[in-house]
N, C-alpha and C positions, 0 to 999 in steps of 0.2 A: 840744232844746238843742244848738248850738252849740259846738266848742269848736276855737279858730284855734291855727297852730304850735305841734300836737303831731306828734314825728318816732314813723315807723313803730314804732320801737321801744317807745316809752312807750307808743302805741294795742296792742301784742303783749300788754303788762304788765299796764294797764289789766281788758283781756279776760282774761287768765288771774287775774287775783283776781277779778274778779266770777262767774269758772265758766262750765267747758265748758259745761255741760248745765242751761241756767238760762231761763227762760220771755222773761223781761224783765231789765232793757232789752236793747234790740236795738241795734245797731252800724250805722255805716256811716263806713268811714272814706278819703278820700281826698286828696292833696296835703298833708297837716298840717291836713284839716279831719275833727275828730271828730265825728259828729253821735251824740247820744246818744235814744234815743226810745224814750216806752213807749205804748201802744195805748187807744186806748179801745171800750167795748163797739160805737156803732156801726161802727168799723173793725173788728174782730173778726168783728160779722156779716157785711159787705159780704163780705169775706175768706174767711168758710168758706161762703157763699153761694157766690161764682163758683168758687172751688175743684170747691164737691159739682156744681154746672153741667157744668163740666169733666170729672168725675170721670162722670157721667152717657152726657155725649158721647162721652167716649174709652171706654167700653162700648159704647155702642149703634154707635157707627162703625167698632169693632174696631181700636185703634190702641193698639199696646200702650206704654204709658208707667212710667217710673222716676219717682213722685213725690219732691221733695229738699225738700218746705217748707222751713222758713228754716233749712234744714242753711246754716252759715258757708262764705263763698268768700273764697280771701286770695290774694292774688298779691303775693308779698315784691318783687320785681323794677321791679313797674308801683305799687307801693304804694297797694294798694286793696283794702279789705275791705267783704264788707258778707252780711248778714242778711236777706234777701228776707223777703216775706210769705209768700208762694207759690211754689214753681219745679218744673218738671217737666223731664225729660228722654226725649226721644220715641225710639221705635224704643226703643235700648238706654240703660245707666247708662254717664253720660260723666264727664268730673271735672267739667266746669262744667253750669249746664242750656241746656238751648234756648231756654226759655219764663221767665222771669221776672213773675210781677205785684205790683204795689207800688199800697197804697191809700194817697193822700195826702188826706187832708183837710182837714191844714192847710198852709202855703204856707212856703216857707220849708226850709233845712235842707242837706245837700250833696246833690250834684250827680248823682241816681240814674243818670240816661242815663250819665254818664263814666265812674262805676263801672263798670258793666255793659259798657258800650261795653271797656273793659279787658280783660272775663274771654270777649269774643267772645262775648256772651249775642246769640242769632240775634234773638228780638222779649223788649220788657218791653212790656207792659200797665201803663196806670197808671189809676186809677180817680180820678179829677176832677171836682169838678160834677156826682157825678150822670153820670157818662160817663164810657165806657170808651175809652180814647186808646191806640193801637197804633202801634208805634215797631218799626222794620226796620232792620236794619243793611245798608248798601247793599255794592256795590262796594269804593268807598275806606274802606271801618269806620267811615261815622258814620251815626249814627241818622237817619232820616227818618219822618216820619208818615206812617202806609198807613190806606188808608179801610178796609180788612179784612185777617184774619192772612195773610199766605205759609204758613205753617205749617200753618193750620187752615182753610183758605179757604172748606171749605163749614159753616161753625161762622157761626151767625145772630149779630154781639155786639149786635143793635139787640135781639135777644128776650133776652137775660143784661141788656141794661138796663131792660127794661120788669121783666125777673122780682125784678130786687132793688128795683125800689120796691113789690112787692108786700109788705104786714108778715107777713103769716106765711108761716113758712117751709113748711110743707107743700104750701100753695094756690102759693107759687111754685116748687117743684118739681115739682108736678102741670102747672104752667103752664109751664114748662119740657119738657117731655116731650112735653107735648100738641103744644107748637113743633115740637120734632123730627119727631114722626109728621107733622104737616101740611106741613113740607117735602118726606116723601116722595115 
């Protein structure tokens, strides 16, 4: 859901009676557009699918990362907040992350690139169709689509998309890993 001309302030308000430390609904707020959202199981799996992927890779590739899942980003200034699905911060812990991923399944809702584009997030990942869509922040700070990450370059995202149509999770962890070795 949607919700049009609400000022920063009331979106600050909103969030602190619903609770810091609260599973759902998730946030995303920018221009006076409140989107309010809660998940459902296939989101959920997609979500801790490419996560545990990640979580696999940046082990076996030795890159050490500050996981931030949907720890909150606010920027009073640029008036934009918003609750990631996923976020990592490579190398060390920074105040924003590097990495952002966002599963949209449905269509519609504000405007995740401008958020992000906001807090200087380096790539979001958005999970689409069934596809994984990578979004680079260029030169001038606006997002462009890259065929694969800057960030992660030698990270296969065509085997993270064959592994999450796989239904169970083990067999695509297994298949996942197997990927990895056979890149070696």
């Amino acid at each position: 859901m949607v919700i049009y001309g609400i000022s920063w302030n009331r979106y600050l308000a909103f969030d602190k009676a619903l609770g810091e430390d609260r599973p759902s609904p998730r946030l995303y707020y920018v221009d006076g557009e409140l989107e309010i959202m809660t998940t459902s199981n296939e989101h959920e799996r997609v979500k801790k699918w490419i996560a545990g992927f990640l979580e696999i890779w940046f082990e076996e590739k030795n890159v050490e990362v500050m996981p931030r899942g949907q720890a909150t980003m606010r920027l009073a200034l640029k008036e934009a907040g918003a609750e990631p699905d996923e976020s990592w911060c490579l190398g060390e812990e920074k105040e924003f992350p590097d990495l952002v991923l966002e599963i949209a399944l449905t269509s519609g809702g504000a405007n995740k690139l401008e958020i992000y584009r906001r807090f200087k997030v380096s790539e979001v990942w958005l999970w689409r169709r069934n596809k994984l869509e990578i979004f680079g922040l260029d030169t001038s700070g606006a997002y462009e689509a890259l065929r694969k990450s800057r960030l992660l370059p030698a990270l296969d995202t065509l085997l993270i998309e064959r592994c999450i149509a796989i239904r169970s999770w083990q067999q695509a962890r297994r298949t996942f890993r197997a990927g990895l070795s056979a890149a070696k």
